[in-house]
VOGUVO-827245 format. One line per field, with one value per residue (C-alpha): residue number from 1; residue in one letter; x, y, z. Coordinates in nm, 3 decimals, always signed. Example, Ala and Ser with C-alpha at 12.3 -4.5 7.8 and 13.67 -1.06 7.14 Angstrom:
VOGUVO-827245
nr <- (1 | 2) $
rest <- (A | S) $
X <- (+1.230 | +1.367) $
Y <- (-0.450 | -0.106) $
Z <- (+0.780 | +0.714) $
end
This chain:
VOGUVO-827245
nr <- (1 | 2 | 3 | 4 | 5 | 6 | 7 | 8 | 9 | 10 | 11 | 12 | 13 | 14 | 15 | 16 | 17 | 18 | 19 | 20 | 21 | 22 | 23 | 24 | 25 | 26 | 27 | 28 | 29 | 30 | 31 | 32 | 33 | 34 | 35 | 36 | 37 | 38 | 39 | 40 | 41 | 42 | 43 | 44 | 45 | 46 | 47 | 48 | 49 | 50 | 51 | 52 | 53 | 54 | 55 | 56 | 57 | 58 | 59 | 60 | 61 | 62 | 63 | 64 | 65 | 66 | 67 | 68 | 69 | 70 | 71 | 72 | 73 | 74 | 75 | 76 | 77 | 78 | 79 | 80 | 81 | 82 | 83 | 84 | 85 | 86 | 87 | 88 | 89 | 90 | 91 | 92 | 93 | 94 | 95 | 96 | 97 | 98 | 99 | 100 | 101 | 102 | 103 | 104 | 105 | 106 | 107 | 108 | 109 | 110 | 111 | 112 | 113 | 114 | 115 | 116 | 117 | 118 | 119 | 120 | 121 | 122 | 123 | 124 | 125 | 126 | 127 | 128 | 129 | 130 | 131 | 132 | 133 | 134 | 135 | 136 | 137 | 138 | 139 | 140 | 141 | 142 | 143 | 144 | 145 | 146 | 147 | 148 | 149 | 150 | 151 | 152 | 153 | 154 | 155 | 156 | 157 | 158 | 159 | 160 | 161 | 162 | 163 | 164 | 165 | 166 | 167 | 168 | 169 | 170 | 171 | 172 | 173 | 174 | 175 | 176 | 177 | 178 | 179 | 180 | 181 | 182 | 183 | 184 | 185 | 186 | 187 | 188 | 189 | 190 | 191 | 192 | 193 | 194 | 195 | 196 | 197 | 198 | 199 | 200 | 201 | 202 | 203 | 204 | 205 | 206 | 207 | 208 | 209 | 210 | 211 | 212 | 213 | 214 | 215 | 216 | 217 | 218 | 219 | 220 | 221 | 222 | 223 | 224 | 225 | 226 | 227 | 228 | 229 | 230 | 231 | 232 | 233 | 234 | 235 | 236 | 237 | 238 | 239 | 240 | 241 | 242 | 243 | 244 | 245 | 246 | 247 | 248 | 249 | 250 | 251 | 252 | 253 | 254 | 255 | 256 | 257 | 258 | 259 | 260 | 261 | 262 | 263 | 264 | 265 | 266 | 267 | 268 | 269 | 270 | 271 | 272 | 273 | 274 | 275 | 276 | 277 | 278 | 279 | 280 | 281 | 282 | 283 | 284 | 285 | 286 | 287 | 288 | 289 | 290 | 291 | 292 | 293 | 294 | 295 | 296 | 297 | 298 | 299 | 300 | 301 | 302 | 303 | 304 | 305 | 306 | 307 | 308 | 309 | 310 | 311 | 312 | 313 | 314 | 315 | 316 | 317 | 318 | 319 | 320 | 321 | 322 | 323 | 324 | 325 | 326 | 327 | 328 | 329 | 330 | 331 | 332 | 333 | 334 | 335 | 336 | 337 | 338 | 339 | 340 | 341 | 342 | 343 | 344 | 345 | 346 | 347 | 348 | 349 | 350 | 351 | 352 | 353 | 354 | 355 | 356 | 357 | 358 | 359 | 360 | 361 | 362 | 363 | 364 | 365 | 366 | 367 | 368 | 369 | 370 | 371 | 372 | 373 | 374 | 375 | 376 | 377 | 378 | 379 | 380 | 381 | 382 | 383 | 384 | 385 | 386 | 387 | 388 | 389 | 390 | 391 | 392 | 393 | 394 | 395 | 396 | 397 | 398 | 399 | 400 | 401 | 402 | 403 | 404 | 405 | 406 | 407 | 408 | 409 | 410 | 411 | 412 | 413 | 414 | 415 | 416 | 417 | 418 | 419 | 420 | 421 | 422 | 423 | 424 | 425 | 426 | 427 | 428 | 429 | 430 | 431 | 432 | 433 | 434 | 435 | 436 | 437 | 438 | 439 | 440 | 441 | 442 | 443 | 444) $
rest <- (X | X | X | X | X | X | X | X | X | X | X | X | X | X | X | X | X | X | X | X | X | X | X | X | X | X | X | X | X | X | X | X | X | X | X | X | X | X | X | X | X | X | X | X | X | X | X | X | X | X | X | X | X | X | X | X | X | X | X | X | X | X | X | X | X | X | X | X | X | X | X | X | X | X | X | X | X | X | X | X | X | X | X | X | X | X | X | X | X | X | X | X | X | X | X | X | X | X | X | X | X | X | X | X | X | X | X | X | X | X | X | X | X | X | X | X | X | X | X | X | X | X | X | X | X | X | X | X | X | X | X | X | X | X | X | X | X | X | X | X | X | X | X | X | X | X | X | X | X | X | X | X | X | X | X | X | X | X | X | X | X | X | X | X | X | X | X | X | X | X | X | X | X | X | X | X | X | X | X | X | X | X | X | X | X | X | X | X | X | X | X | X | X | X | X | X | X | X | X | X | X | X | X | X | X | X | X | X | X | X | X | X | X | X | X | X | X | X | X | X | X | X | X | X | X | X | X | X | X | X | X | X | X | X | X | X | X | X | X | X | X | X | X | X | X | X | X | X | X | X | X | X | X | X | X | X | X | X | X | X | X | X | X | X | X | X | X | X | X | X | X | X | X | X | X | X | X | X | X | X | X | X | X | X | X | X | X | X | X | X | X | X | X | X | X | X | X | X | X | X | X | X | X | X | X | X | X | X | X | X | X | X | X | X | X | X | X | X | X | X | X | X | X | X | X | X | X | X | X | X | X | X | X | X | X | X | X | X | X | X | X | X | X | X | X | X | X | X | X | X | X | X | X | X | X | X | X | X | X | X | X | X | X | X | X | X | X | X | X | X | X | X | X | X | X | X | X | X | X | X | X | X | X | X | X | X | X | X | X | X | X | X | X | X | X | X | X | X | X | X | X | X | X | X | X | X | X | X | X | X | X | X | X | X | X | X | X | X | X | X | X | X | X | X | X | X | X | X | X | X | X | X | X | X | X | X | X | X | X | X | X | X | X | X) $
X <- (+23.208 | +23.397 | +23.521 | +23.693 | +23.819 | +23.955 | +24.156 | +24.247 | +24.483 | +24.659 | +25.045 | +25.127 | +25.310 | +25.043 | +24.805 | +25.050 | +25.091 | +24.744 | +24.620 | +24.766 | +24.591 | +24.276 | +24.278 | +24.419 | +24.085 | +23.823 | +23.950 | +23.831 | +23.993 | +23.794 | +23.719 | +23.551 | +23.434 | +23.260 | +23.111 | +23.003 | +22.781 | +22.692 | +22.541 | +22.374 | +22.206 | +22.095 | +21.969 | +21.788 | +21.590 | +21.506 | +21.422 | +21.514 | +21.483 | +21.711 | +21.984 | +22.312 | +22.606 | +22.884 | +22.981 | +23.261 | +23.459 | +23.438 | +23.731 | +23.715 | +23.560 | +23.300 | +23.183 | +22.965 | +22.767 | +22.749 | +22.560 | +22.326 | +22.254 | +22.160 | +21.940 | +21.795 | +21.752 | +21.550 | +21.358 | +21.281 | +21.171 | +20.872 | +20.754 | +20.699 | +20.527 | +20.360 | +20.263 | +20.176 | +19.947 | +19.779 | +19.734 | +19.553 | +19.291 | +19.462 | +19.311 | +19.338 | +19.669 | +19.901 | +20.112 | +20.487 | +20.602 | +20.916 | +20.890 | +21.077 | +20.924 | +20.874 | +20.566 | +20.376 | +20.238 | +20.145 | +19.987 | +19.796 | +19.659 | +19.590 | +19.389 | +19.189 | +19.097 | +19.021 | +18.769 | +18.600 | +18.555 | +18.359 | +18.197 | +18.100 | +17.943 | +17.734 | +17.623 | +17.515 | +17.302 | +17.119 | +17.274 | +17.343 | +17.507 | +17.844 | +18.088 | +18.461 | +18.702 | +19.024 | +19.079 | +19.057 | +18.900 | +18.779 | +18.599 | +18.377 | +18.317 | +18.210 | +17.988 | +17.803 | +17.707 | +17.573 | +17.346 | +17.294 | +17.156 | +16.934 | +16.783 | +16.746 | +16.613 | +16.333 | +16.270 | +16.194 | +16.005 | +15.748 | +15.782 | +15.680 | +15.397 | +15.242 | +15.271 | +15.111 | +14.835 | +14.797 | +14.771 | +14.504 | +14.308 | +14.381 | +14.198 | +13.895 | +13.841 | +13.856 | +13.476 | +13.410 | +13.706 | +13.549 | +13.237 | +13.329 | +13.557 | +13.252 | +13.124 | +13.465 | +13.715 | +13.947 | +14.006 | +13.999 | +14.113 | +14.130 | +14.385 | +14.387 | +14.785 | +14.782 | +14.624 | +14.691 | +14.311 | +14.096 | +13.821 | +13.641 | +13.740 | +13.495 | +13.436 | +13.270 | +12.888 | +12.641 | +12.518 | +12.839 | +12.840 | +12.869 | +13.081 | +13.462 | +13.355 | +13.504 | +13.480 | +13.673 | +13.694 | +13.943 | +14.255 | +14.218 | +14.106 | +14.392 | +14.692 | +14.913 | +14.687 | +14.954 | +15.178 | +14.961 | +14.929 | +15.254 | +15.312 | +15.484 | +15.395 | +15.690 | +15.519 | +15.226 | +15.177 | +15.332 | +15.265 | +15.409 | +15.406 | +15.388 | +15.445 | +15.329 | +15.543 | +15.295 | +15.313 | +15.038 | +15.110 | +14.949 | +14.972 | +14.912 | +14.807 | +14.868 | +14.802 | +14.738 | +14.385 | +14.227 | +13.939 | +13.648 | +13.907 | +14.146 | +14.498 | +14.494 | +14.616 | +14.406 | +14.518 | +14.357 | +14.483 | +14.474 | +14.538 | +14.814 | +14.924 | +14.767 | +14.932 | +15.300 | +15.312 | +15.230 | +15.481 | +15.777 | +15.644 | +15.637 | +15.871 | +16.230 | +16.406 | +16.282 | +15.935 | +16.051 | +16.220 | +16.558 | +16.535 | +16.204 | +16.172 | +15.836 | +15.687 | +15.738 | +15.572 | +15.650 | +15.478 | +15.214 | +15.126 | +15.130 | +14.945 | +14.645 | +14.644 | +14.557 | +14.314 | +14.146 | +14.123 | +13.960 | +13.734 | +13.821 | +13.666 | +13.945 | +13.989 | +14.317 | +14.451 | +14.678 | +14.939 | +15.125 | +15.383 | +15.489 | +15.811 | +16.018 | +16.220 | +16.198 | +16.426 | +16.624 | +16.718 | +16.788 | +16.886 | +17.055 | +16.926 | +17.065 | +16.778 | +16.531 | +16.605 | +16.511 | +16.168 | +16.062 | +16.137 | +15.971 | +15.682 | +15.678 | +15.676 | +15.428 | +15.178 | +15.295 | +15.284 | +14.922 | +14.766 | +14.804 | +15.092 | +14.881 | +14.802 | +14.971 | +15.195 | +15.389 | +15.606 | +15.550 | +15.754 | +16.005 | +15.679 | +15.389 | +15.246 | +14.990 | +14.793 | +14.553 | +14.304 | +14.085 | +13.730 | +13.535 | +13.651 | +13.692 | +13.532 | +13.780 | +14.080 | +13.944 | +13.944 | +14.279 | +14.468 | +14.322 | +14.467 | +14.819 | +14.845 | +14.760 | +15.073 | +15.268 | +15.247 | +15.341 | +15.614 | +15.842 | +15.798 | +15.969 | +16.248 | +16.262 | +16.154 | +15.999 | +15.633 | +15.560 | +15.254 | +15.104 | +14.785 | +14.581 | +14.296 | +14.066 | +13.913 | +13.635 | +13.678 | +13.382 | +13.528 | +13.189 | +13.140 | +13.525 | +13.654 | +13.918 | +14.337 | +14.558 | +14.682 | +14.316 | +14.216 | +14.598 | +14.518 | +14.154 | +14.316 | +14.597 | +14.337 | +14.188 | +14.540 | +14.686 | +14.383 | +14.465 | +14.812 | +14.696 | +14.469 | +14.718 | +14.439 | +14.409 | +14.296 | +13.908 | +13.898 | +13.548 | +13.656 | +13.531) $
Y <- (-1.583 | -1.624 | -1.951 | -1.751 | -1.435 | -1.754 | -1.849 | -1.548 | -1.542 | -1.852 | -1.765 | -1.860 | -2.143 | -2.281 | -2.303 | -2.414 | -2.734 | -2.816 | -2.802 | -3.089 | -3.291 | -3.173 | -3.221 | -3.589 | -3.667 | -3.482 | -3.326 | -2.968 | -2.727 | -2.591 | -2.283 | -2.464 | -2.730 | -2.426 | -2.289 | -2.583 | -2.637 | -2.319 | -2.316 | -2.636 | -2.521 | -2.215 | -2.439 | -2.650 | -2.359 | -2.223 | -2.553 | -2.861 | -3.086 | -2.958 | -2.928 | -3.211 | -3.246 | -3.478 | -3.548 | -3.733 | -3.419 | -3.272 | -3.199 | -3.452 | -3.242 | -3.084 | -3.459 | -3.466 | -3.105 | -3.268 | -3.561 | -3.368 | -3.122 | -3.416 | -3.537 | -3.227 | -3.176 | -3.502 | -3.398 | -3.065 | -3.261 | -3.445 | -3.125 | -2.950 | -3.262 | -3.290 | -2.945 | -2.920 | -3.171 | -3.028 | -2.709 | -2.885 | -2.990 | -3.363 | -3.480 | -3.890 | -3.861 | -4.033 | -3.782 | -3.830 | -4.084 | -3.842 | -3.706 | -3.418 | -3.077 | -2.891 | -3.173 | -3.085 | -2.780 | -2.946 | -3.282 | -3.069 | -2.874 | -3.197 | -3.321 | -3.012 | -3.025 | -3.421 | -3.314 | -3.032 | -3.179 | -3.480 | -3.161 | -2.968 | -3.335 | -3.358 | -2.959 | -3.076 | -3.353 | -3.069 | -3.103 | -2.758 | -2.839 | -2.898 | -2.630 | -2.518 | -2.344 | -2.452 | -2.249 | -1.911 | -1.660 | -1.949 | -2.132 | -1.769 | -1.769 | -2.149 | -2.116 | -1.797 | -2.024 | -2.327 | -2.066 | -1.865 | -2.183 | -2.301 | -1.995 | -1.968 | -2.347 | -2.235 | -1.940 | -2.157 | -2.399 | -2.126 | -1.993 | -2.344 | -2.338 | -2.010 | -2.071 | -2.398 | -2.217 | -1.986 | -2.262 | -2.377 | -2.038 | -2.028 | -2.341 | -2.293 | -1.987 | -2.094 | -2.129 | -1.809 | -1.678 | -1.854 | -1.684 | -1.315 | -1.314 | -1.493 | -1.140 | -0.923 | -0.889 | -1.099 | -1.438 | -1.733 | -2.050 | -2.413 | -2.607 | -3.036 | -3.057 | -3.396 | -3.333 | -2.986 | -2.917 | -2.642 | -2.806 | -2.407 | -2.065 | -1.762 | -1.639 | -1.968 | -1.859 | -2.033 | -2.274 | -2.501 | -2.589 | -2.974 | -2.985 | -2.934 | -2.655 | -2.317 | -2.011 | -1.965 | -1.599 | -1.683 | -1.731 | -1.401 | -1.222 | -1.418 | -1.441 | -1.622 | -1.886 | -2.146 | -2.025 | -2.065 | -2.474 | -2.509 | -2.371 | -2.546 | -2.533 | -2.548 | -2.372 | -2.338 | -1.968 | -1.728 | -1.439 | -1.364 | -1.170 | -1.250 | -0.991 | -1.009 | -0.920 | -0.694 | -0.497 | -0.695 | -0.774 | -0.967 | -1.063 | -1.406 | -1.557 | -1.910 | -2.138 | -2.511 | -2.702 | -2.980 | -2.956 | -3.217 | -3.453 | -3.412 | -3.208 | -2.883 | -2.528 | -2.225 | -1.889 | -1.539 | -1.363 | -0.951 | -0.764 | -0.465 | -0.319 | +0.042 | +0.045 | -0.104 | +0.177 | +0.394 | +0.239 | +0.296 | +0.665 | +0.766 | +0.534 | +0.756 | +0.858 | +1.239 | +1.099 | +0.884 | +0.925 | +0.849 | +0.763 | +0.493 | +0.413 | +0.503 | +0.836 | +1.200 | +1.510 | +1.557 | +1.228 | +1.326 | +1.666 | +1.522 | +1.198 | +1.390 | +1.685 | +1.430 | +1.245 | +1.594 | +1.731 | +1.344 | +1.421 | +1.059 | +0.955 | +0.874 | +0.820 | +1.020 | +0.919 | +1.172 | +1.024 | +1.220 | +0.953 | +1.016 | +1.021 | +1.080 | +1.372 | +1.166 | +0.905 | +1.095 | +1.269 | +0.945 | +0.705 | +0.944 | +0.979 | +0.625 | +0.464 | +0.745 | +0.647 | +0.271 | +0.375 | +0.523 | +0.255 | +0.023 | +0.263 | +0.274 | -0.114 | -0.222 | +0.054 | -0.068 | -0.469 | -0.415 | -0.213 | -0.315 | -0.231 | -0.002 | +0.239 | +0.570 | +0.616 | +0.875 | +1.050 | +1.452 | +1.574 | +1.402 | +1.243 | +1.322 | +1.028 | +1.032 | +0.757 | +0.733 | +0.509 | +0.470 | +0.497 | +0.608 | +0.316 | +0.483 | +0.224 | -0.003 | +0.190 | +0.293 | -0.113 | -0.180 | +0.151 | +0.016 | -0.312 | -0.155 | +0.085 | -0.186 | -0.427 | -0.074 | +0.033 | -0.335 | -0.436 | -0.074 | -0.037 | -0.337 | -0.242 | +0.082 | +0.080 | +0.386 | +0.493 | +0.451 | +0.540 | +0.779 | +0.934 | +0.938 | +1.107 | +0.985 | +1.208 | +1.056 | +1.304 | +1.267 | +1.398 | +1.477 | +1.776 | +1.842 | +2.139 | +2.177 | +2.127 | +1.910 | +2.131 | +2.193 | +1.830 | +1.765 | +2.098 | +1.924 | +1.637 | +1.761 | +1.965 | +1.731 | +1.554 | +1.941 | +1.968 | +1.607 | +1.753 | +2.081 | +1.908 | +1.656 | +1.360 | +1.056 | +1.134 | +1.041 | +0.797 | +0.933 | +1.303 | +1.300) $
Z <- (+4.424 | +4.775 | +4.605 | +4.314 | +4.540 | +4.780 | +4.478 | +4.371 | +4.710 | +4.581 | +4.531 | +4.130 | +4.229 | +4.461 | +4.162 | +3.925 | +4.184 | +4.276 | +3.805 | +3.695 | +4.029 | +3.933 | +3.540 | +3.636 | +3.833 | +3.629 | +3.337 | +3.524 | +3.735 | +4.044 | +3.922 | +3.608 | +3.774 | +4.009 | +3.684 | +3.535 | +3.841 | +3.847 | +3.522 | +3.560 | +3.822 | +3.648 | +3.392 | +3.644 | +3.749 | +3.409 | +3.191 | +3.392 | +3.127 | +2.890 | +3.167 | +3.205 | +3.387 | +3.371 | +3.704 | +3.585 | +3.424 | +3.784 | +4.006 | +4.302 | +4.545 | +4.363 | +4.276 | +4.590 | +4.506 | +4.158 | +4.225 | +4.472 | +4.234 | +3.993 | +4.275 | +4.290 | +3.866 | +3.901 | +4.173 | +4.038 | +3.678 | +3.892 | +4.068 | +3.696 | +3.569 | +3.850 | +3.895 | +3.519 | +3.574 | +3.886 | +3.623 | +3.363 | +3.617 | +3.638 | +3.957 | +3.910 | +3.926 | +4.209 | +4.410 | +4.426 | +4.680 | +4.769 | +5.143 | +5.012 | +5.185 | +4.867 | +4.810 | +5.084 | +4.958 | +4.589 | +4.785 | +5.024 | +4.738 | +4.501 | +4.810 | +4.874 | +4.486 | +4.504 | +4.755 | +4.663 | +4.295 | +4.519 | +4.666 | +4.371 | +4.295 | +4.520 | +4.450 | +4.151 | +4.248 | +4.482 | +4.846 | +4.890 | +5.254 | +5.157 | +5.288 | +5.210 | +5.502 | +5.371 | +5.084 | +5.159 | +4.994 | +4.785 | +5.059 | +5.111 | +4.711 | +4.684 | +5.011 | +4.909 | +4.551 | +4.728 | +4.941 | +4.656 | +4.454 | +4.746 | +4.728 | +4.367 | +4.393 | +4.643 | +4.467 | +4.124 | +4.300 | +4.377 | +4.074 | +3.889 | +4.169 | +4.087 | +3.739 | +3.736 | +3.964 | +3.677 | +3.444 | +3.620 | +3.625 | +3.263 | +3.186 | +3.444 | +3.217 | +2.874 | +2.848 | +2.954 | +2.715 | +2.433 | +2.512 | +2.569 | +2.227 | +1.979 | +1.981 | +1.939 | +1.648 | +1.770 | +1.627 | +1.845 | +1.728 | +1.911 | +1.725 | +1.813 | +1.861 | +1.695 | +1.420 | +1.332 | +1.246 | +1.351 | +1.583 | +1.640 | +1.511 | +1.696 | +1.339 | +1.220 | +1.058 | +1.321 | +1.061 | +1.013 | +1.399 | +1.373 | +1.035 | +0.966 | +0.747 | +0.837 | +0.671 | +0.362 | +0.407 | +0.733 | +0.507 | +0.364 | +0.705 | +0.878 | +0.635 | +0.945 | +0.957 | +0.853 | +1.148 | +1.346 | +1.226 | +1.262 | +1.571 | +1.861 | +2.179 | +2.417 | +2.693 | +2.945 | +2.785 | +2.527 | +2.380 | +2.044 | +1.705 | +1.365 | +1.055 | +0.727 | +0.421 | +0.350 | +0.713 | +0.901 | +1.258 | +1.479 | +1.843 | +1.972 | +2.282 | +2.319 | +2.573 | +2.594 | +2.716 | +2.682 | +2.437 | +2.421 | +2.560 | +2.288 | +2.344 | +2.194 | +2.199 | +2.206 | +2.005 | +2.066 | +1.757 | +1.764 | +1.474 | +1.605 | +1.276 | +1.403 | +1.733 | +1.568 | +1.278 | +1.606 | +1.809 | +1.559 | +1.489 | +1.831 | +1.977 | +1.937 | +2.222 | +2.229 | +2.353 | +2.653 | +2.991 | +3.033 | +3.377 | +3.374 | +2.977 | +2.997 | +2.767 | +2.889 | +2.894 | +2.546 | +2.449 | +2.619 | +2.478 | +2.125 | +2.211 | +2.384 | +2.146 | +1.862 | +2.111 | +2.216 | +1.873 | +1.728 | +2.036 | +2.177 | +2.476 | +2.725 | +3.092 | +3.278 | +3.576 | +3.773 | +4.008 | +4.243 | +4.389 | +4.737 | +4.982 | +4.670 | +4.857 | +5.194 | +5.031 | +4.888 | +5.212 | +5.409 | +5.135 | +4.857 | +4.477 | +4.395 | +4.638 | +4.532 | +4.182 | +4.259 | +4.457 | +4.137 | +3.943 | +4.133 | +4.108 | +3.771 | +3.716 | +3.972 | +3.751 | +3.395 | +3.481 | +3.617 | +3.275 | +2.872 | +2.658 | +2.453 | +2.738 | +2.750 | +3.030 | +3.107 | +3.365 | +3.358 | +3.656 | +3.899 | +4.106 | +3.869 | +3.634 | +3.435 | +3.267 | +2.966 | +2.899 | +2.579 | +2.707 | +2.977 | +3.243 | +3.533 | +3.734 | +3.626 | +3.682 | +4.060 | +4.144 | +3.969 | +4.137 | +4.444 | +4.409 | +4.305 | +4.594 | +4.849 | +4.681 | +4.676 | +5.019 | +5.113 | +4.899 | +4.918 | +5.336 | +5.321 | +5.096 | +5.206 | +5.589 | +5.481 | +5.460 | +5.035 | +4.878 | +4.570 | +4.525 | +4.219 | +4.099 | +3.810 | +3.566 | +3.250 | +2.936 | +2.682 | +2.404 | +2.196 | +2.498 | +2.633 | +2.593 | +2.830 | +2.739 | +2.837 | +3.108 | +3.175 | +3.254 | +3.428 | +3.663 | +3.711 | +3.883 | +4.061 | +4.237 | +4.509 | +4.548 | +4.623 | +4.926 | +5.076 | +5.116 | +5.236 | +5.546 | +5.613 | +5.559 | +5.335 | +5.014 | +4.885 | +4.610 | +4.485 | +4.495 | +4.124) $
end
């Protein structure tokens, strides 16, 4: 300290004059009386409140510093409280009334808190106007949320439209529901939500219309029956499973209406034990793309090598998906990546669960069908391409399409392989390429 080094230049008898004047007004030299505020300041600055200092032990002229550095320790006690406060999210607390300038930073910030709490407020209650530019990076973060949340509110708004649109179509149909599954194995049960009765059941014997008395045999066809009582409806539609101890399983469609005036809930029960003891054979990784998650070649060689040797009748449809290597050339693997999956969900959303899809080269799909319904897959791929084409120009600004050719296989008179059938209908996709011209739909 220049203090100390000043004393140090002190002759011997200069210091031995000036000690006993100090010790008679404070009890401390001025070198101690240096340390001692020293150290009290250190101790201000580490843990104020455990700090103290005697200003009457001081030599006279370090008095003065003493009692500003107790100023100081008191001031410095409010800042931590108040600053610990401000921490913990305190907000209703009243800012210091010092004018000091080590405030103005803490009060400016309390204020800007005060306010955007008010702000966050009024988020809540759904005005997604308010706007932040005074704190930073923080101002950019809170402003992209209140846009982000009007857009998520628009976005569930139509959302809650379109589904209570489908609710609508879903009751409009029920008749004709009721009507296409009296014939079909599928049990269809109406099931008065107050009560918890069965007012009709598809597999009722034609003679007990008018009474309350269903068949018996239903509780030993239908073992979930009681679930199906006590189920609750929470919303406009479900589907869900139930499993029997004994390895049944069951899918459930479940929808509300309004039967004979009465509130009730319709269920369209499907027995899937077959296809879920098929599912957990054939669902291990080996037999599935890594990239999409749907089945791969491999799946597929097994899966129609048991359908062609049970001579099954099925219908194949070949896709060959286009500007794959387009994208990939522009907008890198990533975005070619993304086109594909997009590909593959638009095709799985639009067919059942139980239809074999699967990818068999980077753009090649192919898709199985039991049955000859080639009809109905023309009309459906028709109606996929058209929401394709649409939806991906838009997120790609590039041309997207696929081609597809459809193929019936009766399986009574086929005797062609897999490779066979997937060489059949590659064929007319390979001659569209070839003459640069939009493929025909009826090539087969």
């Amino acid at each position: 300290m220049d203090l100390e080094h000043n004393e140090n230049k002190l002759s011997e008898p200069e210091m031995t004059a000036q000690a006993p004047a100090d010790e008679t007004s404070g009890g401390l030299t001025l070198e101690e009386s240096c340390q001692r505020l020293t150290q009290y300041l250190e101790h201000i600055l580490t843990d104020a409140q455990q700090a103290h200092l005697d200003v009457s032990q001081l030599s006279q002229p370090c008095r003065g510093l003493g009692e500003a550095l107790r100023s100081f320790h008191r001031l410095a006690e409010e800042f931590v409280s108040y600053s610990t406060q401000l921490s913990k999210g305190n907000l209703s607390l009243e800012p210091p009334e010092s004018s000091c300038c080590l405030y103005s930073g803490l009060k400016n910030l309390h204020s800007n808190l005060k306010h955007l709490t008010w702000q966050a407020g009024q988020v809540t209650k759904g005005d997604y106007s308010q706007h932040v530019s005074y704190l930073g990076e923080f101002s950019q973060a809170f402003n992209t949320m209140t846009q982000q949340l009007k857009e998520r509110e628009t976005q569930l708004k139509e959302e809650i439209q379109r589904a209570q649109r489908r609710a609508e179509i879903i009751e409009s149909y029920t008749e004709m529901l009721v009507d296409l599954l009296s014939q079909r194995d599928e049990f269809l049960l109406v099931v008065d939500m107050e009560t918890r009765e069965i007012v009709h059941c598809n597999k009722r014997p034609q003679d007990g219309e008018g009474s309350q008395a269903f068949c018996d045999s239903c509780r030993h066809r239908l073992p979930i029956q009681p679930k199906i009582l006590e189920w609750d409806i929470s919303e406009r539609y479900k589907v869900w499973e139930a499993e029997e101890e004994n390895g049944a399983c069951y899918r459930i469609i479940s929808f509300p209406i309004e039967w004979k005036e009465r509130p009730s809930c319709v269920h369209i029960v499907m027995d899937i034990t077959a296809e879920k003891m098929s599912a957990r054979h054939l669902n291990a990784e080996i037999y599935h793309d890594s990239d999409t998650g749907i089945h791969n070649r491999l799946f597929l060689d097994e899966f129609m090598g048991r359908v062609l040797r049970e001579r099954q009748d099925v219908t194949l449809c070949y896709l060959d998906l286009e500007g794959v290597k387009d994208i990939n050339s522009s907008h890198g693997h990533k975005a070619g990546d993304i086109y594909i999956q997009n590909f593959v969900d638009t095709v799985r959303k639009n067919f059942r669960s139980g239809d074999t899809f699967a990818r068999i080269k980077e753009d090649k799909f192919c898709l199985v069908l039991t049955g000859n319904v080639k009809h109905l897959i023309e009309r459906k791929m028709d109606e996929i391409l058209t929401f394709f084409q649409r939806d991906e120009e838009q997120l790609f600004k590039h041309r997207c399409s696929f081609k597809y050719s459809i193929i019936e296989v009766e399986g009574e008179t086929n005797e062609l392989t897999l490779d066979d059938l997937l060489n059949k209908a590659e064929a007319p996709i390979r001659i569209a390429k070839r003459k640069r011209r939009p493929f025909e739909l009826d090539s087969w």
